[in-house]
C-alpha positions in Angstrom: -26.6 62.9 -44.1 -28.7 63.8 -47.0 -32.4 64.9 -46.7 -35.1 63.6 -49.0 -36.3 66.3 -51.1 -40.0 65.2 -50.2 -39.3 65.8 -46.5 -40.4 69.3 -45.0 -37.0 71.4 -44.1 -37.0 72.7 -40.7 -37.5 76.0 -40.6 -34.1 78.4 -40.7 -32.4 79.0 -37.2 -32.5 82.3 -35.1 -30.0 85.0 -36.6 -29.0 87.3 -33.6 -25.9 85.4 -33.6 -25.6 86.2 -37.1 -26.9 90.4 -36.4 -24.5 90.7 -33.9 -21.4 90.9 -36.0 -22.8 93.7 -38.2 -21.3 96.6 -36.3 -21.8 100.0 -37.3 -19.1 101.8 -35.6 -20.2 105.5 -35.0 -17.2 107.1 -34.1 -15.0 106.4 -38.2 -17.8 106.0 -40.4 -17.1 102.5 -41.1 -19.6 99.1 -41.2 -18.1 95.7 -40.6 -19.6 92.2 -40.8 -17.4 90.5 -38.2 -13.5 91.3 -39.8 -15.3 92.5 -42.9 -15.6 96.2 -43.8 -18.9 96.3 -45.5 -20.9 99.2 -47.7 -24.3 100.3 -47.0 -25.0 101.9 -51.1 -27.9 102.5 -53.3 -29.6 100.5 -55.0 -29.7 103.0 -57.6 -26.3 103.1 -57.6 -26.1 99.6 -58.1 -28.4 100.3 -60.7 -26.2 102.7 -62.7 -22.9 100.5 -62.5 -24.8 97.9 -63.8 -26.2 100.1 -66.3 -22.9 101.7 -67.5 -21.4 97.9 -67.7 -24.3 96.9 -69.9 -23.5 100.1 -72.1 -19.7 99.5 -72.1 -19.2 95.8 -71.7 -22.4 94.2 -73.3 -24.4 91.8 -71.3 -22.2 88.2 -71.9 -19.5 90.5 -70.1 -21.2 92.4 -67.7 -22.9 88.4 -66.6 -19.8 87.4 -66.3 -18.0 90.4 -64.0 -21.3 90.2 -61.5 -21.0 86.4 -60.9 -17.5 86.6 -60.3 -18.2 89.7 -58.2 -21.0 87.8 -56.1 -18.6 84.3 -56.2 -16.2 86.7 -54.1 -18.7 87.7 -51.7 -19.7 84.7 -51.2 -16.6 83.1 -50.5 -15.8 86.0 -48.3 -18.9 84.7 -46.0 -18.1 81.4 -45.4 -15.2 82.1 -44.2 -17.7 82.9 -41.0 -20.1 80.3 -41.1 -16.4 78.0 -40.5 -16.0 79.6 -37.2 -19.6 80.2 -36.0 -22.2 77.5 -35.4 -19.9 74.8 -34.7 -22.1 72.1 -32.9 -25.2 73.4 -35.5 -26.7 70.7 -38.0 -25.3 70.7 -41.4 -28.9 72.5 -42.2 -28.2 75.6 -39.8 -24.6 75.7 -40.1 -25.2 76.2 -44.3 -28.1 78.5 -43.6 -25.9 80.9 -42.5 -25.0 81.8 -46.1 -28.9 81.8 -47.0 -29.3 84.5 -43.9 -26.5 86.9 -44.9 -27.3 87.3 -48.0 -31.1 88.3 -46.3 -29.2 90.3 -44.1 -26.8 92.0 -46.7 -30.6 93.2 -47.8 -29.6 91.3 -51.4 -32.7 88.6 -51.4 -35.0 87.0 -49.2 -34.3 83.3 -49.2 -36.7 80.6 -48.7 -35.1 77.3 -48.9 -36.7 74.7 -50.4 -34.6 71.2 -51.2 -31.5 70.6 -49.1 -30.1 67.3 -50.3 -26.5 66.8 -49.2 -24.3 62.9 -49.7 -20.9 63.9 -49.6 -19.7 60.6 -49.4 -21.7 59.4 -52.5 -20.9 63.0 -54.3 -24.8 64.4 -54.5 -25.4 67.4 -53.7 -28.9 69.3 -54.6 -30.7 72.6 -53.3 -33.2 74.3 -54.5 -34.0 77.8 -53.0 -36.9 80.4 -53.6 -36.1 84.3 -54.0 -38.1 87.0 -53.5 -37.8 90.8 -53.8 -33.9 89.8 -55.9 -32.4 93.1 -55.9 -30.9 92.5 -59.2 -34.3 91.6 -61.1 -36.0 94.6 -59.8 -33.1 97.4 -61.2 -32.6 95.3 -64.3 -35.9 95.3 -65.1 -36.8 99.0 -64.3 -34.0 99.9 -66.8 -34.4 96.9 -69.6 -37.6 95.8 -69.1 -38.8 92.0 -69.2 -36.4 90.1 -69.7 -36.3 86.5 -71.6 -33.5 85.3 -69.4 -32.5 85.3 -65.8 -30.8 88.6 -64.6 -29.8 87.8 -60.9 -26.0 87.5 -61.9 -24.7 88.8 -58.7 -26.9 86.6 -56.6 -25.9 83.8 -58.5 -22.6 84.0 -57.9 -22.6 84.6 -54.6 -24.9 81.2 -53.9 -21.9 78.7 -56.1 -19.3 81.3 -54.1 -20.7 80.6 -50.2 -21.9 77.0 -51.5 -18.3 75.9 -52.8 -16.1 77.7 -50.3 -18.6 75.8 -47.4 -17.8 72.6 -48.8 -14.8 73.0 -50.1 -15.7 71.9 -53.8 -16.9 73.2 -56.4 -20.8 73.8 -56.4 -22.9 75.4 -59.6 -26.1 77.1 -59.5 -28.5 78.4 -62.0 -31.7 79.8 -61.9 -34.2 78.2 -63.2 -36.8 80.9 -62.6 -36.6 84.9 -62.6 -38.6 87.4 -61.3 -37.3 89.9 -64.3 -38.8 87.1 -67.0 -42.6 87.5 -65.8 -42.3 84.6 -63.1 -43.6 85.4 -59.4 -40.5 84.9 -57.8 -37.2 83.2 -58.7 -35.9 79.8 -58.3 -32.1 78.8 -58.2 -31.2 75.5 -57.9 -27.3 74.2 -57.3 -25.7 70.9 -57.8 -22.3 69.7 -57.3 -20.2 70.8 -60.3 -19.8 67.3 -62.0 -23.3 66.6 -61.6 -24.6 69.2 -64.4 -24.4 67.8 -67.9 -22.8 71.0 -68.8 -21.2 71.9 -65.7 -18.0 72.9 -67.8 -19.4 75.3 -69.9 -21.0 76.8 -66.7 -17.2 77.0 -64.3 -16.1 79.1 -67.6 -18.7 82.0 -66.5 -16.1 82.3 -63.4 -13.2 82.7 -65.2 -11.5 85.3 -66.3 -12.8 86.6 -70.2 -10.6 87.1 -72.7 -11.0 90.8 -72.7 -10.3 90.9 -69.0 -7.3 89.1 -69.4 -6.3 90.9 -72.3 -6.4 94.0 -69.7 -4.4 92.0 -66.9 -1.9 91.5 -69.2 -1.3 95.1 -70.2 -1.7 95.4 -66.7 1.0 93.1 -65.8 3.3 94.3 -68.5 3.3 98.3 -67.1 3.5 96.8 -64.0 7.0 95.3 -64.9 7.8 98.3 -66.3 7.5 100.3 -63.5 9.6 97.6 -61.5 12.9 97.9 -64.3 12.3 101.7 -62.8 12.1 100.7 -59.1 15.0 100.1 -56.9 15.4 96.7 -56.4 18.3 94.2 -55.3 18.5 90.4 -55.1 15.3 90.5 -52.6 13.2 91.9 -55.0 12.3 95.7 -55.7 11.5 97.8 -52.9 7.8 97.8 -52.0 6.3 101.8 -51.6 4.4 103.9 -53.8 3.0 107.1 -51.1 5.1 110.7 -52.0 7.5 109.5 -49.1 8.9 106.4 -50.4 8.9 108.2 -54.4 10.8 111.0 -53.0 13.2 108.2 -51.0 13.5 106.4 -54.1 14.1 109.2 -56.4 17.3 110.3 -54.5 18.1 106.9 -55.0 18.0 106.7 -58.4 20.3 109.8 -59.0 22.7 108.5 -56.3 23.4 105.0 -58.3 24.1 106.7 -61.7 27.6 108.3 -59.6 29.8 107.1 -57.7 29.3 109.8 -54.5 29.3 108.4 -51.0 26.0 108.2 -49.8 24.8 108.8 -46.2 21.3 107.1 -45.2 19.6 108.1 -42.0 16.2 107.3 -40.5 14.8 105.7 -37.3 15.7 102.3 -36.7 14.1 99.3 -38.4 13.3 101.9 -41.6 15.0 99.7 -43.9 18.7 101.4 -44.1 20.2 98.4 -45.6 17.6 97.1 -48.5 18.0 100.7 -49.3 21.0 100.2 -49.7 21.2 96.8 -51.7 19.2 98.5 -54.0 21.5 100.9 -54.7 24.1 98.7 -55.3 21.7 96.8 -57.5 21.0 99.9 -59.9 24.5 100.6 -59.8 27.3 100.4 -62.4 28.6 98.1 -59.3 26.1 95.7 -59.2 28.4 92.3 -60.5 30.7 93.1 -57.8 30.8 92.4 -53.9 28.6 94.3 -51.5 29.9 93.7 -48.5 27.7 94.5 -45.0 29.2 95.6 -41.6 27.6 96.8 -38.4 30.1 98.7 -36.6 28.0 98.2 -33.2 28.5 94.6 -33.6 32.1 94.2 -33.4 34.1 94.5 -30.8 36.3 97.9 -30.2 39.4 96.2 -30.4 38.9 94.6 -33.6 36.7 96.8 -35.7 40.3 98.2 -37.3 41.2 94.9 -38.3 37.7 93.7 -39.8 37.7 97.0 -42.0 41.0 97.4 -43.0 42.9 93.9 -42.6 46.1 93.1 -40.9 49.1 91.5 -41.7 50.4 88.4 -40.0 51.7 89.3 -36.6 49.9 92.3 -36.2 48.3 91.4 -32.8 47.9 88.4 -31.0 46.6 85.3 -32.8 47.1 87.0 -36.0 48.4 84.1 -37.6 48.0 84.9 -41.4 47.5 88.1 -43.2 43.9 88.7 -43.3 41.6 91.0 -45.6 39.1 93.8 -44.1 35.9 94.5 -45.6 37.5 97.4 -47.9 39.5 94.8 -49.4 36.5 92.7 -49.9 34.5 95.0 -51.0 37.0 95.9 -53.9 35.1 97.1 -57.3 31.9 97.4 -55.5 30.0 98.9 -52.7 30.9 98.9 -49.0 28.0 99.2 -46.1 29.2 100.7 -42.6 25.7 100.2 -40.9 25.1 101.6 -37.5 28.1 103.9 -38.4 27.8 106.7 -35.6 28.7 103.7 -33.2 32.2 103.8 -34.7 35.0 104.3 -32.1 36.8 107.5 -32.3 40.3 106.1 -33.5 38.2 104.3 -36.3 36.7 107.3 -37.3 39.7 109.3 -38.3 41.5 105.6 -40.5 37.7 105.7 -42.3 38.1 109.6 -43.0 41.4 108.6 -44.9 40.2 105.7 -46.3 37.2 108.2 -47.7 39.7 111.0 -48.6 42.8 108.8 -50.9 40.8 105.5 -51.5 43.6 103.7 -49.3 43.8 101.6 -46.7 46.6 100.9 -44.2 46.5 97.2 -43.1 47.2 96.8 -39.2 51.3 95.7 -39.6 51.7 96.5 -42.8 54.7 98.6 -44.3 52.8 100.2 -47.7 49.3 101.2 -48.5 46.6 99.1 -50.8 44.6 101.4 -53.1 41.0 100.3 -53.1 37.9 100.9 -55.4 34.8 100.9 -53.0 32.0 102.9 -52.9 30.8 103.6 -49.3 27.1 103.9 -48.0 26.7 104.9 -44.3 24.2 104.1 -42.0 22.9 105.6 -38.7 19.6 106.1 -36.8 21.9 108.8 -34.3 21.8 111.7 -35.2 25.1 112.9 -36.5 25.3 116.4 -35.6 24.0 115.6 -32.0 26.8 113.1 -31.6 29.6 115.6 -33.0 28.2 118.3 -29.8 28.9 115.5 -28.0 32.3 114.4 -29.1 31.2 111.2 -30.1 31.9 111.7 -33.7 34.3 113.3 -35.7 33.0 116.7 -37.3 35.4 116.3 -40.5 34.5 112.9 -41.2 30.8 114.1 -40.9 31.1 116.5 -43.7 33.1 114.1 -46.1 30.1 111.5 -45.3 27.2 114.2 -45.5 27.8 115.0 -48.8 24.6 113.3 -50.6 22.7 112.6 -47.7 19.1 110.3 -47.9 16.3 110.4 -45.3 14.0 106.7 -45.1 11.3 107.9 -43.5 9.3 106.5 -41.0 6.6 103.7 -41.7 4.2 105.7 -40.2 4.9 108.8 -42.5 4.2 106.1 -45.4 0.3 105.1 -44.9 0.0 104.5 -48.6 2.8 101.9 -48.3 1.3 99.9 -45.5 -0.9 97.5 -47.3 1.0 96.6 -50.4 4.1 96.1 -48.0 2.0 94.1 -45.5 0.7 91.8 -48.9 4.7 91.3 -49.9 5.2 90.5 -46.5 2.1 87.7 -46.2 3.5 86.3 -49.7 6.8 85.7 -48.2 6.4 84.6 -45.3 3.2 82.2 -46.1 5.8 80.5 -48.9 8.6 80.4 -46.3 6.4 78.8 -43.2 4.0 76.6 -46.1 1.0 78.3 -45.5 -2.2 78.9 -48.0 -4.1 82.1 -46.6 -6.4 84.2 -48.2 -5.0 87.7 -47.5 -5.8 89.6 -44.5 -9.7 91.0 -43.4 -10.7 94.4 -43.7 -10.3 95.2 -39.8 -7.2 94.0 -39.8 -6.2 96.0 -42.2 -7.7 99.4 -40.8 -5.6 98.1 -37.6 -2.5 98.5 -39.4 -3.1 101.4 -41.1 -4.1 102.7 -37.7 -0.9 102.0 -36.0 1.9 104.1 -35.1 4.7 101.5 -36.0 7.3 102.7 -33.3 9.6 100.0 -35.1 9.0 100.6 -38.2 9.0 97.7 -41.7 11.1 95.8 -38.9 8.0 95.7 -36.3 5.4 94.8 -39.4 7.2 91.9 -40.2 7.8 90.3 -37.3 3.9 91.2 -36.1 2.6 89.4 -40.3 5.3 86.3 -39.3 3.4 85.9 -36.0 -0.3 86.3 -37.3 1.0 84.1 -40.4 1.9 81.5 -37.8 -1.4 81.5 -35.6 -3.7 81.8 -38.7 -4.5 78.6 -39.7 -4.5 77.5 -43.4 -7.7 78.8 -45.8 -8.0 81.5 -43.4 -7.7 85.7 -43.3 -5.1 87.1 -41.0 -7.6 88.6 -38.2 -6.8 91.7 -35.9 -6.5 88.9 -33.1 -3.6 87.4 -34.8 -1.3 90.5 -35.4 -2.8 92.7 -32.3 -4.1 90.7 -29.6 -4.7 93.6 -27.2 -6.5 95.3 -30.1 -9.5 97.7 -28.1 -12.2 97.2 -30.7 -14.2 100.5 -31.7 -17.4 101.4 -30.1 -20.6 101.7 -32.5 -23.5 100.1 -32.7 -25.4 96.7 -33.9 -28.4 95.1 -35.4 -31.3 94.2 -32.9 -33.5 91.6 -32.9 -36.0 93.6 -35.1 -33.9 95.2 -37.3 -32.8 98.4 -35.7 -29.7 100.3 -35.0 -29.0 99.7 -31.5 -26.1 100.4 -29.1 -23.3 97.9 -28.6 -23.4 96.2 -25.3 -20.5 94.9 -23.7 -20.9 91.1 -23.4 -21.5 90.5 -19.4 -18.0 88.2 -18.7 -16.0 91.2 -19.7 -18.7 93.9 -17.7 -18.2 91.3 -14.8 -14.5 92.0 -14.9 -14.5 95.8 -15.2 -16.9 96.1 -12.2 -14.4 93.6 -10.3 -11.7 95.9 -11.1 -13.5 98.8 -10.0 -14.8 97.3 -6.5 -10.9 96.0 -6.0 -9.3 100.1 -6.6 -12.0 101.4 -4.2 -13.1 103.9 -7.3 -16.1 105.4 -7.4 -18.1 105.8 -10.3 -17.9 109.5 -10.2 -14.1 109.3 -10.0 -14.2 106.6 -13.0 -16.2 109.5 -15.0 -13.8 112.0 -14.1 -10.3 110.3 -15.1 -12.3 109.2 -18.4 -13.1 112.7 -19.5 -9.9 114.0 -18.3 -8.2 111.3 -19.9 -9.6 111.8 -23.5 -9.0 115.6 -23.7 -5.2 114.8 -22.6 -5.2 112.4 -25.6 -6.8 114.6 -27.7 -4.6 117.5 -27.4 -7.2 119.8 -25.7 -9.6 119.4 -28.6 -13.0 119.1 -27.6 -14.4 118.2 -30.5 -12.0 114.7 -31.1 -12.6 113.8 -27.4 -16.1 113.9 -27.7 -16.0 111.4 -30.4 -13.7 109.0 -29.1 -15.9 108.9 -25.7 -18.7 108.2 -28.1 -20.6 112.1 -26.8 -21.6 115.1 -28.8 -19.3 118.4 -28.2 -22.1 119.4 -25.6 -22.1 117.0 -23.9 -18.7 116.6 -23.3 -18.5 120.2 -22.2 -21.4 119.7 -20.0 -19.6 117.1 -18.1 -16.4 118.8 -18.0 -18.1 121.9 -16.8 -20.0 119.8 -14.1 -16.4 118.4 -13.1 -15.0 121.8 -12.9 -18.1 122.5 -10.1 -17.1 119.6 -7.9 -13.3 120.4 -8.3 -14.2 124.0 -7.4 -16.7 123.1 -4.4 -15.3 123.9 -1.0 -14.5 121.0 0.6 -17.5 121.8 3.9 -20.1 121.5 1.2 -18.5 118.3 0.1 -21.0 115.2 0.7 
């Protein structure tokens, strides 16, 4: 419903709901708004980046990079003002742009036109700044200007504005602080409502320069793939020491033809590893052929590896190839390989040791070309203590062994392979998301990833699934018990203060407490033992994740030592 720009505009609604997502977690040294990891910097250092892009780039370009810089940010917060607010007027749900930006301490925003006809396709505000970061540091190192400097705060008013309505929305400022005025002016209109709305959209994309650099960009970027393993699935996603080592074993491996033995906890990947071998092979236009030896049966594993002639057993009706014979010219994977039956074991070794293969019933040998990759999460050597595998057919296997290693022994890897992942499965399920937030992010990197690339994918497919479409993947979506870190907040006049727990969940915790018939002093007690359990016995790391200084955690512990060493007469 539009509003006359003659009529007065209510005032803008309360923000604690707004301060209470900024969260500054005490215990990591992080800041988030809501999902969003933020920065608390300098102005000053604003101030020099600014600078050194005036130096380098020259002002058209450094414009340019600050809009699109404060078009992200905006977009980035109104992604919230979708979720919060949702019975607010159009006025108050929009303001929430208006007050972040206050609250990111960029500009204090008066608004004064708010004129919004979707229907009819008018849109026009008009807002007053005061005390614009931007015009104060680009005046105190160029001076008065002639024209408008807020670039940054621009951007960030057509980047909320657009992404809130979904359409494109252009602002300029009509008024600066930096060119002698007493405050600055903006004013925004839908994008086909300025004359030269056009030549205005082109300050958001890309320059020439910048593509130029994405290009080049782009170009050692494919290089470095051509050097990558890869296979039909695309190259394999990595780049922490790790994966480079992994890879560069790899590499060596697929210029021979040695039998190659790949170990590693389960869900590490063992068989793209080995496509990609394959791939970079001199093999690569010929079969590679998969098996898992845990998945066939122990009466017919011989026969799916080696073949049989017709006859050869029950129901054998024709002569029928194994997977050596398949796999003829190219490269053979026996996944899950220390699952192999003993009898099994010692056909493979000869298979390994004259490159033949004895078909069940048959009368002669076949002579195969196949180039064998092993699998196993068991550990080999174990298994042959055991008697569970043969010891010679280890050491004709073992000869170029290669480690995967863990996901959780790859942190670098863990947000370029959690992006792959979105991409594919967002194309495969037809959804449109924009990426995942910051605290999800730290969630993943946080993890422990007990099953490996196998348990990231399934947890992206899921969040994928619940996120709807124009959305971030949240924490909620890939961890939904997720204990969010303690820290602090905004109050209502501006200071740090403590995080409260919201009084539905303290309802429930002092429920739970009166149902166990614990006391708080026993609550205290398993706590601070709890923490130094967790923390390996150091003080320091379980003070910090119980929110205390070192003091006072020993203080408390010493004080539970007392009680624990009180004689149970003086016991009240």
């Amino acid at each position: 419903m539009p509003t006359p720009s003659a009529s007065p505009l209510p005032p803008l609604p309360a923000d604690q709901d707004l301060r209470r997502l900024v969260h500054f977690s005490t215990t990591d040294g992080r800041i988030w708004l809501a999902d969003q990891r933020m920065l608390l910097l300098h102005m000053a250092a604003l101030s020099a980046l600014r600078r050194e892009l005036m130096a380098t780039l020259g002002r058209a370009q450094t414009r340019r990079v600050l809009m699109r810089t404060g078009y992200a940010a905006g977009e980035r917060d109104a992604l919230l003002a979708g979720q919060l607010r949702p019975n607010a007027s159009l006025f108050d749900g929009f303001a929430i742009g208006p007050q972040l930006h206050m609250l990111e301490g960029a500009v204090q925003v008066t608004p004064q036109v708010f004129e919004v006809d979707e229907a009819r396709g008018h849109f026009l505000c008009r807002f007053r700044w005061d005390h614009s970061w931007e015009a104060e540091a680009h005046t105190r190192e160029f001076g008065p200007q002639d024209d408008p400097v807020c670039w940054m705060l621009l951007g960030y008013a057509s980047g909320f504005t657009s992404a809130f309505f979904r359409r494109p929305v252009l602002y300029k400022e009509v008024q600066c602080a930096a060119c002698s005025h007493e405050h600055c002016v903006i004013e925004g209109r839908y994008a086909e409502e300025w004359p030269d709305g056009a030549a205005m959209a082109r300050d958001y994309d890309a320059d020439s320069m910048l593509v130029k650099l994405d290009e080049l960009q782009a170009q050692v970027q494919t290089l470095r793939t051509q050097l990558q393993p890869a296979d039909e699935l695309g190259p394999l996603v990595g780049s922490s020491p790790a994966f480079q080592r992994t890879a560069e074993l790899l590499r060596k491996a697929a210029e021979t033809q040695v039998t190659v033995l790949l170990t590693g906890e389960t869900g590490t990947g063992k068989e793209r590893f080995a496509r990609a071998l394959h791939a970079m092979s001199t093999r690569a236009d010929k079969p590679f052929v998969a098996v898992n030896c845990a998945a066939l049966p122990a009466e017919l594993i011989e026969s799916e590896l080696f073949g049989a002639e017709k006859g050869a057993y029950t129901g054998a009706v024709a002569p029928r190839m194994g997977r050596f014979e398949r796999a003829h010219g190219g490269t053979l994977l026996l996944d899950e390989l220390g699952e192999l039956p003993l009898p099994a074991q010692a056909k493979l070794l000869r298979v390994l040791q004259s490159g033949e293969i004895d078909r069940l019933g048959a009368s002669q040998l076949r002579k195969v070309d196949v180039r064998v990759v092993a699998a196993t999460n068991v550990d080999l050597e174990q298994a042959v203590r055991e008697g569970r595998f043969r010891q010679d057919l280890l050491y004709r296997l073992n000869i170029y062994p290669i480690h995967i290693p863990p996901l959780r022994e790859r942190g670098e890897d863990i947000g370029q392979l959690a992006m792959h992942l979105l991409h594919k499965f967002a194309t495969q399920h037809g959804k449109r998301l924009l990426g995942f937030s910051d605290r999800a992010l730290a969630a993943m990197q946080a993890h422990q990833w007990p099953g490996n690339v196998r348990e990231l994918e399934n947890l992206i497919e899921r969040g994928i699934i619940l996120t709807a479409n124009g959305q971030e993947v949240e924490v909620e979506a890939l961890f939904p018990h997720l204990n969010l870190p303690a820290g602090a907040t905004v109050g209502a006049a501006g200071q740090l203060q403590a995080t409260a727990c919201d009084s539905k969940r303290s309802a429930q915790w002092y429920d739970h407490l009166q149902s166990s018939g614990m006391t708080l002093e026993v609550l205290e007690n398993t706590l601070l033992t709890e923490a130094v359990a967790r923390a390996g016995g150091n003080l320091a790391a379980a003070a910090r994740a119980l929110g205390l200084t070192r003091p006072q955690l020993s203080y408390r512990l010493q004080r539970l030592q007392e009680r624990a060493d009180r004689p149970p007469s003086s016991t009240r």
